[in-house]
C-alpha positions as CSV (number, residue, x, y, z in Angstrom):
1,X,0.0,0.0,0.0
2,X,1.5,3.4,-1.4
3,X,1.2,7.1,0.8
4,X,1.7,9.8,-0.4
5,X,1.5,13.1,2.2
6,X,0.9,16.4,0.7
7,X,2.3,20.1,2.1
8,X,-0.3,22.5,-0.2
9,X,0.4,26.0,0.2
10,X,0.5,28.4,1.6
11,X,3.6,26.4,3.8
12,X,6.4,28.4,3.5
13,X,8.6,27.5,0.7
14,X,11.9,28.4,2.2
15,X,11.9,25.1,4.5
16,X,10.4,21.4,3.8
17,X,8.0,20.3,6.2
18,X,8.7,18.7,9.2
19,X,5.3,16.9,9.8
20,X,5.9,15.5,6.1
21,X,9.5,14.9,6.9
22,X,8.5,12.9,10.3
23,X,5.7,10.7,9.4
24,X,7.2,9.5,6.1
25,X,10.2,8.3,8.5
26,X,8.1,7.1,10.5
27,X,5.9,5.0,8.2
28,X,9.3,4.0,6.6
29,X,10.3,2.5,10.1
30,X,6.9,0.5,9.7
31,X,7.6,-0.6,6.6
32,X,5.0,1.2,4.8
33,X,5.7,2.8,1.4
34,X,5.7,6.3,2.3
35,X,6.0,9.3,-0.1
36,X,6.0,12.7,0.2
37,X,4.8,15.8,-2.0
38,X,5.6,19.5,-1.3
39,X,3.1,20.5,-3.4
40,X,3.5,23.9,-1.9
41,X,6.7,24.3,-4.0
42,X,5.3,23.9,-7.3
43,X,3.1,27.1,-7.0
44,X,5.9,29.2,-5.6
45,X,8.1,27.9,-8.7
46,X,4.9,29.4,-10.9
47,X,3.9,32.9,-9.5
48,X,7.4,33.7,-8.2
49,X,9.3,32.8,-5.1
50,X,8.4,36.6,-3.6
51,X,5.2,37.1,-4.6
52,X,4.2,33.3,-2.8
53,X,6.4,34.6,0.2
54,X,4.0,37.6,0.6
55,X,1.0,35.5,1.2
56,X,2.9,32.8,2.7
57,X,4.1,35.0,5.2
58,X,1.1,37.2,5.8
59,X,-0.9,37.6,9.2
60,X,-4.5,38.0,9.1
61,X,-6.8,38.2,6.2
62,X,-7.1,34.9,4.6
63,X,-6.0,35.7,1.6
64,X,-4.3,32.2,0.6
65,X,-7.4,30.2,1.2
66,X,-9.5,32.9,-0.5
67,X,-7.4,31.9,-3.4
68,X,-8.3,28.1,-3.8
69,X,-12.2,28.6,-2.3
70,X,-13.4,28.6,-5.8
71,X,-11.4,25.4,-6.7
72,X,-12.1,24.0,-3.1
73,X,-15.8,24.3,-3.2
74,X,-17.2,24.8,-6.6
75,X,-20.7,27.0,-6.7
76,X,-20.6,27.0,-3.1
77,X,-17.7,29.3,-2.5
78,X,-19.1,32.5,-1.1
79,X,-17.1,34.2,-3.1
80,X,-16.1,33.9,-6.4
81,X,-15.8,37.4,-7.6
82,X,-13.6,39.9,-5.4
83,X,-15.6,40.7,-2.4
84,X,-12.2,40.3,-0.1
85,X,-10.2,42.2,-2.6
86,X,-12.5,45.4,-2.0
87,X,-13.0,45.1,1.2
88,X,-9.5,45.1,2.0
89,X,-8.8,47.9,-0.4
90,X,-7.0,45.8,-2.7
91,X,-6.4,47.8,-5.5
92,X,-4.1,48.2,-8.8
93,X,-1.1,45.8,-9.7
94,X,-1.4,43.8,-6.4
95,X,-5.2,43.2,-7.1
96,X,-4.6,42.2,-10.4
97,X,-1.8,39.8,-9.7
98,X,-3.8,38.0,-6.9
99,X,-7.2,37.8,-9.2
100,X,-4.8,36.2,-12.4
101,X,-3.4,33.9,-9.6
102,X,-6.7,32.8,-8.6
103,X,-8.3,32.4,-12.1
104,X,-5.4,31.0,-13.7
105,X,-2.1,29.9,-11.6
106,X,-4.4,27.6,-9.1
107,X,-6.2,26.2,-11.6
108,X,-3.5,25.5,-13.6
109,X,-1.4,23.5,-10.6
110,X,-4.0,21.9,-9.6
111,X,-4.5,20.1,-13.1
112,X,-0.6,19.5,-13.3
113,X,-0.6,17.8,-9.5
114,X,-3.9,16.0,-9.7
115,X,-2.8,14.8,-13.6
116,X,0.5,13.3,-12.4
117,X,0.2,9.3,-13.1
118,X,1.9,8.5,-9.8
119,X,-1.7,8.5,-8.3
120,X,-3.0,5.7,-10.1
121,X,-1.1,3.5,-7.5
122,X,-1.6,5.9,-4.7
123,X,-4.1,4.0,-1.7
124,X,-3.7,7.0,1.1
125,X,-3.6,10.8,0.3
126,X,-2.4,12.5,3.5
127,X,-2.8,16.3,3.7
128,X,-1.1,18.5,6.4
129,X,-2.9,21.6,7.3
130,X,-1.9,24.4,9.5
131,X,-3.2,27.4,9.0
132,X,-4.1,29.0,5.3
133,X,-3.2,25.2,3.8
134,X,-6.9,24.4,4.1
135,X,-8.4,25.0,1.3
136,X,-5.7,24.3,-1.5
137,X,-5.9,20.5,0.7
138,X,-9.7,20.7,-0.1
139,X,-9.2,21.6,-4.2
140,X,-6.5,18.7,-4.6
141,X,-8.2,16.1,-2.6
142,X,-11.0,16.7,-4.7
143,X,-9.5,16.7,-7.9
144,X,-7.8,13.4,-6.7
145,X,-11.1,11.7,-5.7
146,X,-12.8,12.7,-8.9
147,X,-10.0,10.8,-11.2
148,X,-9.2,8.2,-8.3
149,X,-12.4,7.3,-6.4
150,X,-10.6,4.3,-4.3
151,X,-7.9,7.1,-2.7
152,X,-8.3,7.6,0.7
153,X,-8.0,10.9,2.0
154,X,-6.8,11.9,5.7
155,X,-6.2,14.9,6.8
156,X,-4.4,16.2,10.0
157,X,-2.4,19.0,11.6
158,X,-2.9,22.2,14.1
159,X,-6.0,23.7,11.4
160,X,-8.1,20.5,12.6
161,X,-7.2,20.3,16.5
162,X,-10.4,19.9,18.6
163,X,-13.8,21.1,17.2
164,X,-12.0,22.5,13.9
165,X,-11.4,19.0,12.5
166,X,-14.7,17.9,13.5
167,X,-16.6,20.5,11.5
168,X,-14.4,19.9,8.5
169,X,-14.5,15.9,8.3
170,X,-18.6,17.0,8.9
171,X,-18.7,19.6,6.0
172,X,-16.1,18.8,3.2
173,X,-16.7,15.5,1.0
174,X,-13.4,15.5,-0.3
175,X,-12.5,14.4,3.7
176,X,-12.7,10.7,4.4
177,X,-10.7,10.4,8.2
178,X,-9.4,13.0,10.3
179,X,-5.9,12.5,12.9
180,X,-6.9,14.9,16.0
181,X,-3.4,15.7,17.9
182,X,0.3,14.0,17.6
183,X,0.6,11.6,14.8
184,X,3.4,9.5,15.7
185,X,1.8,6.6,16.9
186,X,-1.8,6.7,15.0
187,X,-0.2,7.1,11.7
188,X,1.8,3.9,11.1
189,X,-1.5,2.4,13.3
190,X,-4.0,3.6,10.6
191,X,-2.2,2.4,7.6
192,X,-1.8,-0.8,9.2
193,X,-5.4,-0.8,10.0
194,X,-6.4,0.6,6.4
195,X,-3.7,-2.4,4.7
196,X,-5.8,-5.0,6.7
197,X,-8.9,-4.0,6.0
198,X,-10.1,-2.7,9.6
199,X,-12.0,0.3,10.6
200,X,-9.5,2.9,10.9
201,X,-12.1,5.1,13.8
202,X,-10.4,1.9,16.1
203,X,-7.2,4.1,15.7
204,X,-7.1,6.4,18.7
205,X,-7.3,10.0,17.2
206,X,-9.0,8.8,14.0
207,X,-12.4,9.8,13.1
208,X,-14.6,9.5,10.1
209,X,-18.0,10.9,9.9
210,X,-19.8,8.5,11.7
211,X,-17.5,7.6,14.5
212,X,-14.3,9.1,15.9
213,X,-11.6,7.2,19.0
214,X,-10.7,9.9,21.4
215,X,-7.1,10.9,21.2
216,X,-3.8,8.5,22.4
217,X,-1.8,10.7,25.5
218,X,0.9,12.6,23.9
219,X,4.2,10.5,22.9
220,X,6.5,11.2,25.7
221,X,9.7,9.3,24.3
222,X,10.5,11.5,22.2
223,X,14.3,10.4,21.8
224,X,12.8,7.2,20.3
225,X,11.5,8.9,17.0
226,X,13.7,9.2,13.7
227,X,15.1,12.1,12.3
228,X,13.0,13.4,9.2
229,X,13.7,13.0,6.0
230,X,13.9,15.7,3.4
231,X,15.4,14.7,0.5
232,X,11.7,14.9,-1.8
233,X,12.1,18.6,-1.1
234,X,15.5,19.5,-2.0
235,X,14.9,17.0,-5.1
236,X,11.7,19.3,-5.7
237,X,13.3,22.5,-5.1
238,X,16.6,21.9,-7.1
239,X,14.3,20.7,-9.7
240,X,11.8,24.0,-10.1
241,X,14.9,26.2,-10.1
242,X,13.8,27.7,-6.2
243,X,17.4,26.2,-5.0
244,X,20.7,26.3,-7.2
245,X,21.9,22.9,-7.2
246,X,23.8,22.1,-3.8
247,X,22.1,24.8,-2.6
248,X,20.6,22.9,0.5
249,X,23.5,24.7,2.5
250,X,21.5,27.9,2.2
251,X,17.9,26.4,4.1
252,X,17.6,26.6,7.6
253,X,16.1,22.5,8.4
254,X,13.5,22.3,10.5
255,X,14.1,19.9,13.9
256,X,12.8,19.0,16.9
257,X,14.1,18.9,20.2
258,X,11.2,19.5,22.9
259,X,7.3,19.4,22.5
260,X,4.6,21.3,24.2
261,X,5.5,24.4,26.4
262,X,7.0,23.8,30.1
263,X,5.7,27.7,30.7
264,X,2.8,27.2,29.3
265,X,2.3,24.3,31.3
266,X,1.7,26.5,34.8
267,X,1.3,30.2,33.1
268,X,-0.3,30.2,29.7
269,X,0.4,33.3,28.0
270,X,-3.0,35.3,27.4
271,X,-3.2,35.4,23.7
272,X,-1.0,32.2,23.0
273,X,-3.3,29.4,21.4
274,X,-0.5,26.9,20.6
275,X,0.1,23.5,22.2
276,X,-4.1,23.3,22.1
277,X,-3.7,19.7,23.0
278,X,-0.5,19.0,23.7
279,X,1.3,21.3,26.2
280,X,2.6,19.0,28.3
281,X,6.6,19.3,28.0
282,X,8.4,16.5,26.7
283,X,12.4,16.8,24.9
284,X,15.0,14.6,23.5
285,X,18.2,13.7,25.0
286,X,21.0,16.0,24.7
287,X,23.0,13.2,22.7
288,X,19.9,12.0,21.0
289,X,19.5,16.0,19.7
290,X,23.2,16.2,18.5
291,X,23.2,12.9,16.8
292,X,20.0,14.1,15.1
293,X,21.9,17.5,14.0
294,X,24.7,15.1,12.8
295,X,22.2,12.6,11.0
296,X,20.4,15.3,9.1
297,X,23.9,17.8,8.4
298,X,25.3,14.4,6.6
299,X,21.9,13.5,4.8
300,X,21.2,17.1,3.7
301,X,24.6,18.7,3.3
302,X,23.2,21.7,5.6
303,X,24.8,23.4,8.7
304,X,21.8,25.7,9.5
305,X,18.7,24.5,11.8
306,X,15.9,25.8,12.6
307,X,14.2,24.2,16.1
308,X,10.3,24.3,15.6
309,X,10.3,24.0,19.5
310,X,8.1,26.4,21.2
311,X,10.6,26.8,24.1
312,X,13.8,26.2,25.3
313,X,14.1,23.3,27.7
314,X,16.4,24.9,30.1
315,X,18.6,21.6,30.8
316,X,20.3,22.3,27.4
317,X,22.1,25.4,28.6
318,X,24.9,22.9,30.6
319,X,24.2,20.1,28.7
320,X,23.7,20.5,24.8
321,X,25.2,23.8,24.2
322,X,28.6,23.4,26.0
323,X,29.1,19.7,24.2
324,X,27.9,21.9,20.8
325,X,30.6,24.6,21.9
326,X,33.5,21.8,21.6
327,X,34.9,22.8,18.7
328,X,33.4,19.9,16.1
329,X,30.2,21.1,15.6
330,X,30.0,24.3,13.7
331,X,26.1,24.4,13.5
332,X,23.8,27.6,13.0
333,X,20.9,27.3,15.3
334,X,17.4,28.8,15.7
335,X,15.4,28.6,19.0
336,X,12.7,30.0,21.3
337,X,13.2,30.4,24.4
338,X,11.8,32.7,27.7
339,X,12.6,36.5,28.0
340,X,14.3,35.6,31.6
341,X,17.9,34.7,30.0
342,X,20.9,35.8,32.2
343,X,24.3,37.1,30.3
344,X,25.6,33.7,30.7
345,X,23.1,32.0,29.2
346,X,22.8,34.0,26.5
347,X,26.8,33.5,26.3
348,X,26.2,29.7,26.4
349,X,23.2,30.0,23.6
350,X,26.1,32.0,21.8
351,X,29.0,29.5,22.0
352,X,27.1,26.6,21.4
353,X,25.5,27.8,17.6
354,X,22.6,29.9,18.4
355,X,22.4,32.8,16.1
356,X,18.8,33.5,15.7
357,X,16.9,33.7,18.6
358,X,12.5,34.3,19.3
359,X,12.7,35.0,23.2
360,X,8.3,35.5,23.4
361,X,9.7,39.2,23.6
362,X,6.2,41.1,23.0
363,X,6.2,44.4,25.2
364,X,8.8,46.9,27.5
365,X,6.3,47.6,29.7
366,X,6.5,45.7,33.4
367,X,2.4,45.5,33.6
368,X,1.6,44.8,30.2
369,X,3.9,41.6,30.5
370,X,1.8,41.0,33.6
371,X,-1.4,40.7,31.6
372,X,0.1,38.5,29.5
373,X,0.9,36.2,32.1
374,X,4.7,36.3,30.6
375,X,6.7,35.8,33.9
376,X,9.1,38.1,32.5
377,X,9.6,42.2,33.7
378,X,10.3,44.5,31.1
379,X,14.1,45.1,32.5
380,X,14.7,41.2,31.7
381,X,13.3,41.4,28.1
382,X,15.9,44.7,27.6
383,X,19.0,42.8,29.8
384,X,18.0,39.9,26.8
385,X,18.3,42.2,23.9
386,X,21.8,44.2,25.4
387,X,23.7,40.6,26.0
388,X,22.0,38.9,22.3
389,X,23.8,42.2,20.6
390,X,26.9,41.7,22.5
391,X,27.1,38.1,21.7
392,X,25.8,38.4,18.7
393,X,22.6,36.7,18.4
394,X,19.9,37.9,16.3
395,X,16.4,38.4,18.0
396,X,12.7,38.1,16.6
397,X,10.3,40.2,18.5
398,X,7.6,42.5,18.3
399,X,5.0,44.6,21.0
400,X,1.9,44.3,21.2
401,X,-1.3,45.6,22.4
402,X,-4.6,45.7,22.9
403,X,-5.0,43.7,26.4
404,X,-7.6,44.4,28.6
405,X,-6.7,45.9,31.9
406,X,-3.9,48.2,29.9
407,X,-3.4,51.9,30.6
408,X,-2.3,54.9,28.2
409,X,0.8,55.0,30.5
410,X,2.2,52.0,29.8
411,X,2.1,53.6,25.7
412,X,3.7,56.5,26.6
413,X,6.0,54.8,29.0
414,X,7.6,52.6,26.4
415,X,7.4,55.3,23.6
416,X,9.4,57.7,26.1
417,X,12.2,55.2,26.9
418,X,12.2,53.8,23.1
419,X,14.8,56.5,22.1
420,X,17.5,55.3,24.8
421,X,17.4,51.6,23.4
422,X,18.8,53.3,19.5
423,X,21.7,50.8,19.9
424,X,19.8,47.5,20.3
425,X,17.5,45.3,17.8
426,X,14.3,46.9,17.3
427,X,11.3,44.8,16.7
428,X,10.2,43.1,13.8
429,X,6.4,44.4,13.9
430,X,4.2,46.1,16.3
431,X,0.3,45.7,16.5
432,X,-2.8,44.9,18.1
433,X,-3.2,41.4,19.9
434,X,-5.1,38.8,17.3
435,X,-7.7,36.3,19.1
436,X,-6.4,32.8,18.7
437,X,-9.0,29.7,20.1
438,X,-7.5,27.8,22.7
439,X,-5.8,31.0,24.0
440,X,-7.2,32.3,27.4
441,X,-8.1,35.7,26.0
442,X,-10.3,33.3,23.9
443,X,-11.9,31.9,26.8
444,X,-13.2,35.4,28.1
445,X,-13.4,37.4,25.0
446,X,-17.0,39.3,24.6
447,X,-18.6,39.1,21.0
448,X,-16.0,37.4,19.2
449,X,-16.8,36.5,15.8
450,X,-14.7,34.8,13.2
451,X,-12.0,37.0,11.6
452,X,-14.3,38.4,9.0
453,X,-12.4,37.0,6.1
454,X,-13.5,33.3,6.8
455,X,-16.8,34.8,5.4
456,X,-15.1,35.0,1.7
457,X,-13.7,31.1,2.0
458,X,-16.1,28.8,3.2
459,X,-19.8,28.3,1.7
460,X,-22.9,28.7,3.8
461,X,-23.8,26.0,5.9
462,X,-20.1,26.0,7.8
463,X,-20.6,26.5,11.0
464,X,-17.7,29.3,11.4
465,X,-17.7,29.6,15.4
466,X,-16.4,26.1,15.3
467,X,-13.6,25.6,12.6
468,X,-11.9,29.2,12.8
469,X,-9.1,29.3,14.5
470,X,-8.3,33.7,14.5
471,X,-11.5,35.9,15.5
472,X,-12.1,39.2,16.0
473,X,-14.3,40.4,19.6
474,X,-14.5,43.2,21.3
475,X,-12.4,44.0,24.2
476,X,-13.2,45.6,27.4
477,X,-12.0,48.8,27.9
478,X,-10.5,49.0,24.4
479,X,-7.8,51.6,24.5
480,X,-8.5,53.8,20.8
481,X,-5.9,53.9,18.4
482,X,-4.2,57.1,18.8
483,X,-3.0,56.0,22.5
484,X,-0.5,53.4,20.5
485,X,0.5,56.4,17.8
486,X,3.9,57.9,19.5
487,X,5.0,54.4,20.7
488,X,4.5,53.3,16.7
489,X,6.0,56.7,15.5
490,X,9.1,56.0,18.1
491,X,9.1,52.2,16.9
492,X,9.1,53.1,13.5
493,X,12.3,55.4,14.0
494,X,14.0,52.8,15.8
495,X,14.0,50.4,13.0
496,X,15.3,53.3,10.9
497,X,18.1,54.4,13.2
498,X,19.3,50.6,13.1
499,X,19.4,50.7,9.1
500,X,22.8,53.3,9.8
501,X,25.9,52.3,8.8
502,X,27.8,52.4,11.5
503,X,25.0,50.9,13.8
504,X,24.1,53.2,16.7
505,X,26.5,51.6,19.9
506,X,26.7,52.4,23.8
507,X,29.2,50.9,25.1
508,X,31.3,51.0,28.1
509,X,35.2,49.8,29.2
510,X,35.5,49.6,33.5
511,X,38.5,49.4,35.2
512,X,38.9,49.3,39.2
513,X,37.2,52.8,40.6
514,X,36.8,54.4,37.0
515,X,34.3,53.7,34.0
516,X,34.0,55.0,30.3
517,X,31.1,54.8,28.3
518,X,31.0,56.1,24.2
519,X,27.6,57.0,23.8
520,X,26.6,57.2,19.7
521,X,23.1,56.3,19.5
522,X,22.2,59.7,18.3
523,X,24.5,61.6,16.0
524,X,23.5,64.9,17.0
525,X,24.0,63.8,20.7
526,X,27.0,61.2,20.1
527,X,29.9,61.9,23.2
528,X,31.6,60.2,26.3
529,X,31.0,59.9,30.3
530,X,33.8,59.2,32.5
531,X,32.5,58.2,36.2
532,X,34.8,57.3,38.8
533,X,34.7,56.3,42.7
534,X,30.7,55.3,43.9
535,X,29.5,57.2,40.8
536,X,31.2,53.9,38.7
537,X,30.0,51.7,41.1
538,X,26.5,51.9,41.2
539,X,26.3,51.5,36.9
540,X,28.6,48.4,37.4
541,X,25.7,47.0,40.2
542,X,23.3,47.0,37.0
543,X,25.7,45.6,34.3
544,X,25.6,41.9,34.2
545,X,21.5,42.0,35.2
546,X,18.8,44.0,36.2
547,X,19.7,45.1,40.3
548,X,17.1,45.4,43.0
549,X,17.7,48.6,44.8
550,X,18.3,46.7,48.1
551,X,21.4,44.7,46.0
552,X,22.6,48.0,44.7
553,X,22.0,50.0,48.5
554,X,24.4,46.8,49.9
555,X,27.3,47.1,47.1
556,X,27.7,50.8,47.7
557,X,27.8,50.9,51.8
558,X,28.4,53.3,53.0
559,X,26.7,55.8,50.6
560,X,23.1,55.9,52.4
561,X,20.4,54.9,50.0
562,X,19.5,58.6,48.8
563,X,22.8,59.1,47.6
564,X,22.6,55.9,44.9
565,X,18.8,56.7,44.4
566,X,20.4,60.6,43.1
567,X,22.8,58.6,41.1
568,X,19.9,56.1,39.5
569,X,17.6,59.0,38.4
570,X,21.0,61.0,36.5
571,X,21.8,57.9,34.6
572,X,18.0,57.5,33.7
573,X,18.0,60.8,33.1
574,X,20.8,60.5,30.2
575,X,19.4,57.4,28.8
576,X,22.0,55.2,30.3
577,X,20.0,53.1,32.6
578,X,16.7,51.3,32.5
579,X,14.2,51.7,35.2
580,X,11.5,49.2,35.8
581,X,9.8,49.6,39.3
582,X,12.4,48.7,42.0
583,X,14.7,47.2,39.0
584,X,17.9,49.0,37.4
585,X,19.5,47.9,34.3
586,X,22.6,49.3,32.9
587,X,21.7,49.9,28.9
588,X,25.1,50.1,27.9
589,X,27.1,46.7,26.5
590,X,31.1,46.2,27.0
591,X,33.5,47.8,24.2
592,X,35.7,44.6,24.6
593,X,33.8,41.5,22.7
594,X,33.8,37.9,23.4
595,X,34.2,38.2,27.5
């Protein structure tokens, strides 16, 4: 019996698919005849690599399912004109691109996938969804059962957790069985089932229209799975003209060392709807995590990976990164991890390969971070971003808002102190919160509706409230628009400021009694400070982490405490010093690298 599982778009095109990657290993390990298709590919190779990346990439508006609703549902698709279009203001050479792509490109690739002959000996279609993958899964799985009525279709991933899946297997005909949460073990279970002629709803986590077995618990040895295998992507890829040829070296590989969220776990963050099923926390060996590094470097001639955990486990800062710091691995590494990071752990992330980093950094202000539930203060996320620059990490972060419970103040605070932090990474993006389902915020939002743009994908008759995954509500107490303005204006100048060559820098050299600092954020401000005796002293408290004022009152006895509390409010006064509450944190990073 032959498998074949499908990535559609809009997966990003810049990776191969881990879940495809996983379960055709897997399978493999079962013996089963296990293929995989990265369909998503052979769109991106049509309308251009940048123009996919734009909807790929894209937050919101569902603008890459609105693309294959017509092929997905046929007459029923609410709307087959441009109702989305206008009422997103869509207008001119971007409008026109994304109707041709809808009237012409989709068709098209549909006909060319659906037409291959491979599929005449295809038993099991398997179709990965997460996010705006939905409906080109729906348009190819019903091409495929129109030419090949015998193929079984299954369909899984984060778009059909919980209720989602369950209106979908209920609604779509193209659907024959449904995986609800991790695969692992109901995969190579179902085929066996479907290769003996069983009833594959027996499967824990499998249901069909008429009958559905509740989920297994979630795999917990996680050290016992094999490492994924890529090689129908770069084959793909190389062969489309989207990589050069030995050009794998250039992808960062998705891998998997930890699942769930330990934080999560005790303190789920208020607008976070990840892990819906699954947040218990579960992670591989360090040795089981390098050998997998080793396996995949050797298999796919890469050096750059990309963890799709969605946090750190903590263990590996004296355990994985130290035995990656020893000289024979040379790896790139992405991860996530919490805000909370001290200078040597961010040292240790450093040494051992990490050079991208996505710390859940999403505000600089103390009680907004609060409201998230974050278990972070706003002086940790800035201590993060100071030692990543130092040690040269790159971070991904944004701030957001829009949480209920907020004040104007915390806005103004952040866009006043936004100037003095010129000489660190700026965020990626700044907006309003989005409503996710399983999130908390989701739990107690008033009048939330489905994002509006599910209205212009699926035909009447879907029950929206129950196979959406972003809504819109109302929030209490909704701050308007123009209280976020100056913190946007200040962000916006930040990112500018950090497009200067030379970078903006504050930096500072120490010595026993005197310090130095070189401060050229600002051109029309650029100069130096030279502090000696206590003065020295009480910056150097703050330096390493953020200080509590009792720490900082105990390093400068004798001075009485209204003597350092003077000293505190001149360096926040100049920029040189964060304040948060009873916290202090030195701003400026040491002129001598790699200490």
């Amino acid at each position: 019996m032959r498998t074949v599982l499908v990535a559609m778009p809009f997966m990003s095109a810049d990776r191969p698919s881990i879940q495809l990657g996983l379960l055709r290993a897997i399978g493999a390990g079962h013996g089963f005849d296990v293929g995989t298709l990265h369909a998503n590919l052979d769109l991106a190779a049509r309308i251009g690599a940048d123009f996919y990346r734009t909807i790929a990439d894209a937050r919101g508006p569902l603008i890459g399912d609105w693309l294959f609703a017509v092929e997905a549902f046929g007459e029923q698709a609410p709307d087959p004109g441009a109702g989305l279009l206008d009422e997103l203001g869509i207008t001119g050479p971007e409008r026109d691109r994304l109707l041709r792509a809808r009237a012409e490109d989709v068709p098209a690739l549909l006909t060319d996938l659906a037409g291959a002959p491979d599929w005449a000996d295809v038993q099991v279609a398997g179709f990965t969804c997460t996010f705006q993958q939905n409906t080109a899964s729906f348009a190819l799985a019903r091409r495929l059962k129109a030419e090949h009525p015998h193929l079984i279709t299954v369909f899984g991933g984060a778009g059909f957790d919980g209720g989602m899946g369950r209106e979908l297997l209920r609604r779509v005909a193209a659907i024959d069985l449904v995986v609800s949460g991790e695969a692992d073990t109901a995969f190579p279970a179902l085929l066996r089932v479907l290769a003996d002629g069983g009833d594959p709803a027996t499967v824990p986590g499998v249901a069909r229209r008429d009958r559905a077995a509740p989920p297994a618990p979630p795999h917990r040895d996680l050290d016992a799975l094999p490492a994924p295998d890529y090689h129908e992507y770069f084959d793909r890829a190389e062969r489309l003209g989207l990589l050069p040829e030995a050009g794998s070296g250039e992808v960062w590989l998705p891998f998997e060392s930890s699942r769930g969220c330990w934080w999560g776990a005790r303190h789920h963050c208020t607008f976070c709807g990840l892990n819906a099923t699954t947040m218990s926390y579960r992670s591989k060996s360090p040795q089981r995590v390098l050998d997998e590094l080793a396996t995949l470097a050797g298999r796919h001639r890469t050096l750059r990976f990309e963890a799709v955990d969605n946090i750190l486990d903590m263990r590996y800062l004296t355990s994985l990164f130290p035995a990656a710091a020893d000289g024979r691995h040379d790896y790139e590494l992405f991860y996530e991890a919490k805000a909370n990071l001290t200078r040597e752990q961010v040292r240790a992330l450093a040494h051992g390969g990490v050079t991208r980093l996505q710390p859940g950094l999403e505000s600089l202000s103390s009680h907004v971070l609060a409201l998230m539930d974050k278990g972070v203060r706003a002086a940790q996320n800035v201590n993060l971003l100071r030692w990543a620059r130092y040690y040269g990490i790159d971070v991904a972060w944004s701030i957001l808002w829009g949480f209920p419970g907020e004040t104007p103040d915390d806005y103004a605070e952040q866009a006043a102190v936004v100037p003095h932090l010129a000489h660190l990474q700026p965020p990626e993006g700044s907006g309003r919160v989005w409503l996710e389902r399983f999130s908390p915020l989701f739990a107690t939002a008033r009048n939330r509706t489905p994002q509006r743009s599910y209205r212009h994908v699926y035909p009447a008759g879907f029950d929206l409230d129950r196979l959406a995954y972003f809504f819109d509500h109302d929030p209490a107490d909704e701050l308007p628009d123009e209280v976020y303005a100056p913190l946007r204006t200040a962000l916006d100048t930040w990112s500018r400021d950090w497009r200067r060559d030379p970078r903006p820098s504050l930096t500072y050299r120490s010595a026993p009694g005197v310090l130095r600092i070189d401060d050229d954020r600002h051109p029309d401000s650029a100069g130096a400070y030279t502090f000696s005796g206590p003065i020295a002293e009480v910056y150097l408290a703050c330096v390493d982490r953020p200080a509590g004022l009792p720490a900082i009152y105990r390093r400068l006895r004798p001075k009485p405490p209204g003597y350092v509390d003077e000293v505190l409010a001149e360096f926040t006064a100049r920029g040189l010093i964060f304040r948060d509450g009873p916290l202090a944190v030195a701003l400026a990073v040491p002129a001598v690298p790699g200490r």
